[in-house]
Residue, then its C-alpha position, 0 to 999 in steps of 0.5 A: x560102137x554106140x559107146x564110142x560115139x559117145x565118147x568123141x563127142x564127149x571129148x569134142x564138147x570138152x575140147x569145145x569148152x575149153x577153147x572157149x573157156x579161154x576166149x570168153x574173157x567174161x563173156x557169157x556163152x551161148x550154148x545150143x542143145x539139139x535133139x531129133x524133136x527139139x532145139x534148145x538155147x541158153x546164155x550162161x554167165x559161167x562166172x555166176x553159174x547161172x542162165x541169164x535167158x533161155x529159149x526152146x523150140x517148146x516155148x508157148x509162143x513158138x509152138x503155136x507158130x511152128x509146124x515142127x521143132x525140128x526144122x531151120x525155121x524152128x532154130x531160127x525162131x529159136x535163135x531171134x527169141x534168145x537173143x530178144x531174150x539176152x538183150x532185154x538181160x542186158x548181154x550183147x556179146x557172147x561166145x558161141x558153143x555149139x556143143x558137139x554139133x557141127x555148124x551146119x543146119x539147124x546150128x547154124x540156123x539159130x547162131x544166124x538168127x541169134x546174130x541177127x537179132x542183135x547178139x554179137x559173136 
C-alpha cells in the first residue's frame, strides 16, 4: 500500500510541474517541501539551474523565535522570510508549486505569507 502512495504522488509532483513548466514563461518557481518536523521553500531559476533564495523552518533566525517547525505560524514565517529573501535577489514574480501537497494548511499558510511579503503569484 505504501508503494502506491508513492507513486500517486510521484505522479501529482510530475503532472504539477509540467503544468507549470508550461505557465512560468521564464518565472522562477516557488516550491515548497514539507515534512512532519519541518517546511521548506526555495525560488528556483529553472533556466539557470540554479536557487536564487531559500528559507527553512531550521533557519537560525526562525528557530529561536518558533515554538515548533511544524505548525501555521512556522510556514508563515517561513513564507515572509522567502519572499524577503527573493526580493532582496531582485525576483517579484513566481509560479507556485506546491509539490504533491494540497493547498491547505501549513502550504497554504507559506504561499499567503509569500504573498504578503511582496512576492507575486
Amino acid at each position: 500500500m505504501a508503494e502506491n502512495n508513492k507513486d500517486l504522488q510521484q505522479r501529482r509532483k510530475t503532472r504539477l510541474r509540467f503544468q507549470l513548466r508550461r505557465k512560468a514563461v521564464g518565472r522562477p518557481r516557488l516550491s515548497v517541501f514539507r515534512s512532519g518536523k519541518h517546511i521548506y521553500a526555495q525560488v528556483i531559476d529553472d533556466t539557470e539551474g540554479r536557487t536564487v533564495a531559500a528559507a527553512s523552518s531550521l533557519d537560525r533566525a526562525l528557530r529561536e523565535t518558533l515554538k515548533t517547525g511544524a505548525d501555521k505560524d512556522a510556514a508563515a514565517a517561513v513564507g515572509k522570510l522567502v519572499a524577503e529573501r527573493a526580493l532582496a535577489a531582485g525576483v517579484t514574480n513566481v509560479v507556485f508549486d506546491r509539490g504533491s501537497y494540497i493547498y491547505h494548511g501549513r502550504v497554504k499558510a507559506l504561499a499567503e505569507a509569500a504573498r504578503e511579503g511582496g512576492l507575486a503569484f
